[in-house]
C-alpha positions in Angstrom: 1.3 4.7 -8.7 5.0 5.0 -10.8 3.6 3.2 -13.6 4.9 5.9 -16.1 7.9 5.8 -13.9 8.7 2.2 -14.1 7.6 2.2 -18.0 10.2 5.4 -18.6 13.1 3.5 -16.4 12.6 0.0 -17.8 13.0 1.9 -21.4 16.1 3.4 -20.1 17.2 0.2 -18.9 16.3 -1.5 -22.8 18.6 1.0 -24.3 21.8 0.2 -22.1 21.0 -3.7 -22.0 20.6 -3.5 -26.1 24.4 -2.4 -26.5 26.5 -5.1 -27.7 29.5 -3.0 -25.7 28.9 -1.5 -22.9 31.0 2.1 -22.6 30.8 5.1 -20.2 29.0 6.8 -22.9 26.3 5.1 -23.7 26.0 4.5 -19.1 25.5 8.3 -18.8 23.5 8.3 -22.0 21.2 5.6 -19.7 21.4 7.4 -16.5 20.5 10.9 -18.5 16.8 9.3 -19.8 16.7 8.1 -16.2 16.7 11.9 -14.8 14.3 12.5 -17.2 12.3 9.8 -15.9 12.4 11.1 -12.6 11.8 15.0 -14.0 8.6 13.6 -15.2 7.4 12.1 -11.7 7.5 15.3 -10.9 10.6 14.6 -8.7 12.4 17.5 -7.5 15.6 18.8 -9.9 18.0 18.9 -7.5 17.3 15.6 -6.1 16.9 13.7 -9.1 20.6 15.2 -10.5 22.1 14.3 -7.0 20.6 10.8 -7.6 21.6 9.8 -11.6 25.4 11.6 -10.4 25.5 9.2 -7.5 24.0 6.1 -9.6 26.9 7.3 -12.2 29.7 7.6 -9.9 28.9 4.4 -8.1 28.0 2.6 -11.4 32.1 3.4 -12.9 33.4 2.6 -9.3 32.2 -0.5 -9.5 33.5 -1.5 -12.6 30.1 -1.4 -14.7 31.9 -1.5 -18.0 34.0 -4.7 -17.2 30.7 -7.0 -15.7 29.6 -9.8 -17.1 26.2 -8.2 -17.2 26.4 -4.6 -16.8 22.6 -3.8 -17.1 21.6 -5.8 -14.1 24.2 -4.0 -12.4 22.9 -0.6 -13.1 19.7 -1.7 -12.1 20.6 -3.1 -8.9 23.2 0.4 -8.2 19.7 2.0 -9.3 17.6 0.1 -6.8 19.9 0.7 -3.7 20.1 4.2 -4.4 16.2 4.8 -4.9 16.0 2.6 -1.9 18.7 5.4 0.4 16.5 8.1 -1.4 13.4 7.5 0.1 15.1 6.7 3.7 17.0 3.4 3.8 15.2 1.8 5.8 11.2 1.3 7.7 11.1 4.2 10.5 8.3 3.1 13.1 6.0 4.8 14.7 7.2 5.7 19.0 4.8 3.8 20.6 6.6 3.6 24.4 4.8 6.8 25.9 1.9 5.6 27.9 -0.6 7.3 26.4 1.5 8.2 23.4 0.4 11.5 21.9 -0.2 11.8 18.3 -0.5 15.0 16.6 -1.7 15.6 13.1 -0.6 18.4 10.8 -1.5 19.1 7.4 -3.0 21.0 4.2 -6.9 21.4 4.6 -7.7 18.5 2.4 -5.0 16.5 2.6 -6.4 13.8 4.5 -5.9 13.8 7.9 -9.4 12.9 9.5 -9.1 10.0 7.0 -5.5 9.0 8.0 -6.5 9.3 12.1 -9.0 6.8 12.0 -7.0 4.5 9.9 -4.0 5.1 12.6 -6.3 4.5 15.1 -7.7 1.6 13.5 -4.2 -0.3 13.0 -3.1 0.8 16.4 -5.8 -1.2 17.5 -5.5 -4.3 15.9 -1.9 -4.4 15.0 -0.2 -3.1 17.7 -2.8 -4.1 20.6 -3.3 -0.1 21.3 -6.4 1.1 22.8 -6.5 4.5 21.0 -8.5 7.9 21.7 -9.3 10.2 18.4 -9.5 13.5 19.8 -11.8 16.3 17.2 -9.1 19.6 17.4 -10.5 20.9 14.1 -12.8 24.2 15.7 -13.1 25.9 12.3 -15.0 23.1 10.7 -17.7 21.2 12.5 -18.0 18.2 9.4 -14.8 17.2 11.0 -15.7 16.0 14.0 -18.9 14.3 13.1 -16.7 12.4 10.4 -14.3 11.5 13.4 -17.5 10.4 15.3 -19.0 8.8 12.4 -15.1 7.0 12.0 -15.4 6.6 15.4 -18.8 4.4 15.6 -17.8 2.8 12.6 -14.6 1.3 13.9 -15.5 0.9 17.5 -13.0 3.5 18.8 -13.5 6.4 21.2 -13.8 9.8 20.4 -13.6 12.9 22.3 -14.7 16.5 21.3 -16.1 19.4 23.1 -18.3 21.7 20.4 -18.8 24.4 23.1 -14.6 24.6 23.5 -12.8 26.6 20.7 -9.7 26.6 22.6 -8.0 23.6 20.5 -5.0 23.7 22.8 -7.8 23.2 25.7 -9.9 20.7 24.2 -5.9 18.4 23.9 -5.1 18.4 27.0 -8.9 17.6 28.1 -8.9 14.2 26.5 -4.9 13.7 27.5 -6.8 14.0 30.7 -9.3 11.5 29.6 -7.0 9.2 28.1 -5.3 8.9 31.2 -8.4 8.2 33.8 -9.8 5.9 31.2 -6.6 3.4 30.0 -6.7 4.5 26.5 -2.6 3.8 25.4 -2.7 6.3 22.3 -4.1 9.8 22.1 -4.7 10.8 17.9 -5.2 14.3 17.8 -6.7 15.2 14.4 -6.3 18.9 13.9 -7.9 21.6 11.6 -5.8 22.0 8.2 -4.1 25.1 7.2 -1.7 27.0 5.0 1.6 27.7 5.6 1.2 31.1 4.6 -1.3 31.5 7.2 0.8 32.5 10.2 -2.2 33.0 12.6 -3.2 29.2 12.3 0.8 28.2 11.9 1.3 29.6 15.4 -1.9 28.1 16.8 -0.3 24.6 15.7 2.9 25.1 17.3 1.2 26.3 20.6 -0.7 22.9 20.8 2.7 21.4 20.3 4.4 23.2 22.8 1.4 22.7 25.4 0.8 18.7 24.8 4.7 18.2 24.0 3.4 15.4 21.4 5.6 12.0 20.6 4.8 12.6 17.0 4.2 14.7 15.1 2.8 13.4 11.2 2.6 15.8 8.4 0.0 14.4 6.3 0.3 15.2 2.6 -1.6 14.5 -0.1 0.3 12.6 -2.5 -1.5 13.7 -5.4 0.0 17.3 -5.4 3.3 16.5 -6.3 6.3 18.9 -5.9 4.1 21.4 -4.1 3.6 18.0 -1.4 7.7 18.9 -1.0 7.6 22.3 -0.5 4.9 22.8 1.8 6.1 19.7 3.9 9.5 22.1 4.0 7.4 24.9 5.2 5.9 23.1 7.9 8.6 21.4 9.0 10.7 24.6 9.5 7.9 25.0 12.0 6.9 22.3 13.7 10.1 19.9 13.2 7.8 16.9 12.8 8.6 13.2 13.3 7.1 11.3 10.2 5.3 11.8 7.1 2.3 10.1 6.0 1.4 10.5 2.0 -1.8 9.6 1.1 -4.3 8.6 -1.8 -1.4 7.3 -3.7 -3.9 4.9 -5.2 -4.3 7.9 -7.3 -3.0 8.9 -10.9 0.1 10.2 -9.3 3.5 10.5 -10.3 5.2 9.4 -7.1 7.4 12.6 -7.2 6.6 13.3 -3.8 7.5 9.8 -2.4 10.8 10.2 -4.4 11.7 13.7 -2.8 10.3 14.5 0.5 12.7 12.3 2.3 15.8 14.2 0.8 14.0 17.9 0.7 13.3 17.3 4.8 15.4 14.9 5.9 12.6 13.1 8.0 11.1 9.3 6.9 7.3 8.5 5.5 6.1 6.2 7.9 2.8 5.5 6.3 1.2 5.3 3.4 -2.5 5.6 2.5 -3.8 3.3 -0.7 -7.1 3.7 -0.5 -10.7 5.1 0.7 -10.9 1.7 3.3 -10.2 1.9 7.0 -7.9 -0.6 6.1 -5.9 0.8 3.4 -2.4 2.0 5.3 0.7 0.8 5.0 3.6 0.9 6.6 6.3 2.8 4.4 9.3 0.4 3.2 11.8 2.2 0.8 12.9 -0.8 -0.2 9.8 -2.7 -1.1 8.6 0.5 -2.5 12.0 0.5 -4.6 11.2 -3.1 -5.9 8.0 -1.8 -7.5 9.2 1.6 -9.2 11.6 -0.9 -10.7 8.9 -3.1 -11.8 10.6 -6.6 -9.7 7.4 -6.9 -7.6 6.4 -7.1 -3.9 6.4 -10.4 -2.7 6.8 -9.7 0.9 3.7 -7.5 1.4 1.3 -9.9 -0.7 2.7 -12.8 1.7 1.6 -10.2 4.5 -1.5 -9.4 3.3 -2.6 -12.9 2.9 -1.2 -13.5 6.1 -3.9 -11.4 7.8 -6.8 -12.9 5.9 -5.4 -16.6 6.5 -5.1 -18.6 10.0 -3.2 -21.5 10.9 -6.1 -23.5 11.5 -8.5 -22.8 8.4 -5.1 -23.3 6.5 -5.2 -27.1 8.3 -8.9 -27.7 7.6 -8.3 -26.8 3.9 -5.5 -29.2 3.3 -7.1 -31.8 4.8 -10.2 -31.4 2.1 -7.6 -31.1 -0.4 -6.3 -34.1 0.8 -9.4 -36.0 0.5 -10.6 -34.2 -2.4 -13.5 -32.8 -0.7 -12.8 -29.0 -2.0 -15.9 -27.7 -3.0 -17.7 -24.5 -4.0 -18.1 -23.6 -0.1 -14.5 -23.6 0.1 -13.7 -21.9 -3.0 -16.9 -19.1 -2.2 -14.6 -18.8 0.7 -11.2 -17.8 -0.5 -12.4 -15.8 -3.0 -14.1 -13.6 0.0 -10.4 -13.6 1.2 -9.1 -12.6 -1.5 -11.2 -9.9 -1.7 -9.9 -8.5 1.7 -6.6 -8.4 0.6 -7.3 -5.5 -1.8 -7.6 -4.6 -5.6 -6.7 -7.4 -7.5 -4.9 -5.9 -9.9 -2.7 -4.6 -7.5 -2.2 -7.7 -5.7 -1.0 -9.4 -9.1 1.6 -6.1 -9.3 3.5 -7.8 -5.9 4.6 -10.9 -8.1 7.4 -10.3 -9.8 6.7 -9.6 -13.4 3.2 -9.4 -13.6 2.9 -5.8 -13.1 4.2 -5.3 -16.6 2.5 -8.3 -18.4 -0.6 -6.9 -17.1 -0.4 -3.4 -16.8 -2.4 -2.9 -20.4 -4.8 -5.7 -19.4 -8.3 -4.6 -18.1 -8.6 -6.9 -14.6 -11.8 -5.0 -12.3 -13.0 -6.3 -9.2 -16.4 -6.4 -10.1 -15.4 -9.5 -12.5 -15.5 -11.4 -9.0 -19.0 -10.2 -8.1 -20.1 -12.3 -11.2 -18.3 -15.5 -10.2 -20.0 -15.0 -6.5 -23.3 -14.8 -8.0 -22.5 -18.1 -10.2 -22.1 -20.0 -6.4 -24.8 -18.2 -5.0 -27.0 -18.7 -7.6 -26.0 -23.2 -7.0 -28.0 -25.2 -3.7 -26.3 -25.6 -1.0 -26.3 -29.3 -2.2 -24.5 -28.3 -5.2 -22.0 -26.5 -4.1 -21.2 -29.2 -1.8 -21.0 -31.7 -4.6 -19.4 -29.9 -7.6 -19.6 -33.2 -9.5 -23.5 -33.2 -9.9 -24.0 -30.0 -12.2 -24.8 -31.2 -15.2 -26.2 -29.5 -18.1 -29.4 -28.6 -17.0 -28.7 -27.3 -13.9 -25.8 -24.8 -15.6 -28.3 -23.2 -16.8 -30.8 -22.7 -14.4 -27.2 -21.6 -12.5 -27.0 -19.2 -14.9 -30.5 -17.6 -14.9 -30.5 -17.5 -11.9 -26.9 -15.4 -11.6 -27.8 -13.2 -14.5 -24.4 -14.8 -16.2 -24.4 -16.4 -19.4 -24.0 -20.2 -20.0 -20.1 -20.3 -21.2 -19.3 -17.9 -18.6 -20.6 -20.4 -15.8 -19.2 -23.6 -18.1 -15.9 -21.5 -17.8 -16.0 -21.2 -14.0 -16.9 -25.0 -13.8 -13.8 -25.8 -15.9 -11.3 -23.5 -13.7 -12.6 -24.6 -10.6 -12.1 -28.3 -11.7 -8.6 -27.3 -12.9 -8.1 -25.5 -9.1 -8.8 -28.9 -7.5 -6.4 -30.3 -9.6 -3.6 -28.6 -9.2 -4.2 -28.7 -5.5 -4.2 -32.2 -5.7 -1.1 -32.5 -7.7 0.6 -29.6 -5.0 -0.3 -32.6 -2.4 1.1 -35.5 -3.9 5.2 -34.5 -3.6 5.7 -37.6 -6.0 3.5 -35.6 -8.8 5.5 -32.7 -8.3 9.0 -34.3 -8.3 7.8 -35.6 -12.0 5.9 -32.0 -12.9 9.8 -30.2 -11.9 11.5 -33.7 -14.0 9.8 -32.7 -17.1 10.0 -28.8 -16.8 13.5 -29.2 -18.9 12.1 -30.5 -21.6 9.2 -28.4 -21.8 9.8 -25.6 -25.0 
């Protein structure tokens, strides 16, 4: 997601930054190839002029042409404003309500079955919810089997009633439900529709006025661009929703959407969806999201990602190996299985702070992991246990018997040996001290 956008600004960026002498000229000639930039995200017109004249006015205000470096100033002027642009700040979800009633609204295929379970899911184990998902959809019956089938899968309760097609009636059964049985959080996924089609506009707004819902999320496909603004608008005049959600912006999208809904509605995205896993949401931050249009990274959320793959006490176990050199192929087998749960890898190197441009051309797939598991599982347990006794001959049985050549497994030998290493030397703070000493010097 915004890779052409980040490529287009950071060009933008080069042309100011090249300037031996920085004049209001050549700041609006800057801030016109950033409009473009936007234009081609497919961000709405209006917003992306109210945006550059803002940037513009603030960038002059601020004495632009006098700093010492006035295209890191632009940037940052850039990155607060993209940051107000898409809300400011992280809007939660209302969670006091007890149950708290969820409604879905949407396109027909924008997602929201999808998006339900994965609410439901992080309600569950982020939040400490115990949720309902409630099948509303009467029009299609795949719906509800995928909510049951989302429902099995993720140990959640569903309710649905195939012989009601009174969706208003089937709500407030399970509200009913919810309430005898101590669920906290009632999702109610509900059948998608057009905006044109007043008969099933009007159906969703009398669900809303018989529940009285404590959100409302417009789910949006991500992937349809300005017409994910419009229709939002549409719905919104409507049903005055609480929250967007945008999904599949794992996608080849533009981000145009992400850029303009916020400013078209006037109501924040509270989620977004990054993937086809249960576990693929996120909670919207305009600024973090700001950081990566503008190609600085993510550090926060990889720190949070890894945070839910590693506890306190693994973390103490490891050290102490580490400490006493006893990492082996166990250990490493293990955090690569962590890694793994984080997400796409090639994402996850986009969060640090300029790799997302160094390897945005480079060709990094997951699967490239699947051959460095088979490598380990291909070693005896007493192997992987003792790293130090592979010698020749048994690198290439290794290899045979993971289907991977011999340099491939001499090359995994070599960077595990150099992982133990630096661990070692991260250890020993009086290695360090002489590692940061000699960094000076170093060309």
């Amino acid at each position: 997601m915004f890779d052409q956008l980040q490529d287009k600004l950071d060009r933008a960026f080069k042309v100011l930054k090249g300037q031996g002498k920085i004049t209001e000229i050549n700041v609006a000639e800057t801030l016109k190839e950033v409009r473009k930039a936007l234009l081609d995200a497919d961000v709405n017109y209006k917003v992306a002029k109210a945006f550059t004249d803002t940037v513009k006015e603030k960038a002059l205000g601020q004495q632009v042409l006098t700093a010492i470096s006035p295209g890191q100033l632009l940037v940052k002027i850039t990155h607060d404003e993209l940051k107000q642009l898409m809300g400011g700040s992280r809007a939660d979800i209302q969670l006091q309500a007890n149950p708290t009633i969820i409604l879905m609204s949407g396109l027909q295929g924008s997602g929201k079955t999808t998006f339900s379970g994965k609410l439901a899911h992080f309600l569950k184990h982020k939040r400490g919810k115990k949720p309902l998902l409630v099948a509303a959809d009467v029009y299609r019956p795949a719906a509800i089997d995928q909510l049951h089938v989302l429902g099995t899968q993720l140990e959640i309760d569903v309710y649905s009633n195939r012989d009601e097609k009174n969706p208003i009636a089937i709500a407030q059964s399970a509200i009913k439900q919810a309430r005898e049985q101590g669920h906290t959080v009632v999702i109610i996924d509900t059948a998608g529709r057009l905006a044109v089609d007043e008969q099933m506009m009007q159906e969703i707004e009398g669900i809303k006025q018989a529940i009285k819902p404590h959100e409302i999320l417009f789910v949006v496909d991500s992937m349809t661009g300005q017409d994910a603004v419009n229709t939002a608008k549409a719905f919104n005049e409507r049903l005055d929703f609480s929250g967007v959600v945008l999904t599949k912006l794992d996608g080849d999208t533009r981000g145009g959407a992400a850029l303009s809904i916020r400013s078209v509605v006037e109501k924040p995205i509270k989620f977004i969806g990054t993937g086809e896993k249960m576990d693929a949401l996120d909670i919207f931050y305009p600024e973090r999201m700001a950081d990566r249009i503008l190609g600085m990274g993510d550090v926060v959320s990889l720190v949070e990602k890894a945070q839910e793959q590693f506890n306190q006490e693994e973390a103490r176990k490891l050290s102490k190996k580490i400490a006493t050199n006893k990492f082996d192929f166990n250990d490493f087998l293990q955090q690569l299985h962590q890694i793994k749960k984080m997400g796409n890898i090639k994402d996850l190197m986009g969060m640090i702070p300029g790799m997302g441009k160094a390897m945005k051309d480079m060709p990094v797939d997951d699967s490239a992991l699947k051959g460095v598991e088979a490598i380990i599982l291909s070693m005896t347990p007493k192997e992987r246990s003792n790293p130090d006794i592979i010698n020749g001959s048994r690198r290439q049985r290794i290899a045979k018997g993971s289907g991977q050549t011999l340099p491939e497994v001499n090359r995994l030998m070599k960077q595990f040996e150099d992982t133990r290493k630096m661990m070692r030397m991260m250890q020993d703070k009086n290695a360090m001290t002489r590692m940061m000493r000699q960094m000076p010097k170093m060309p």
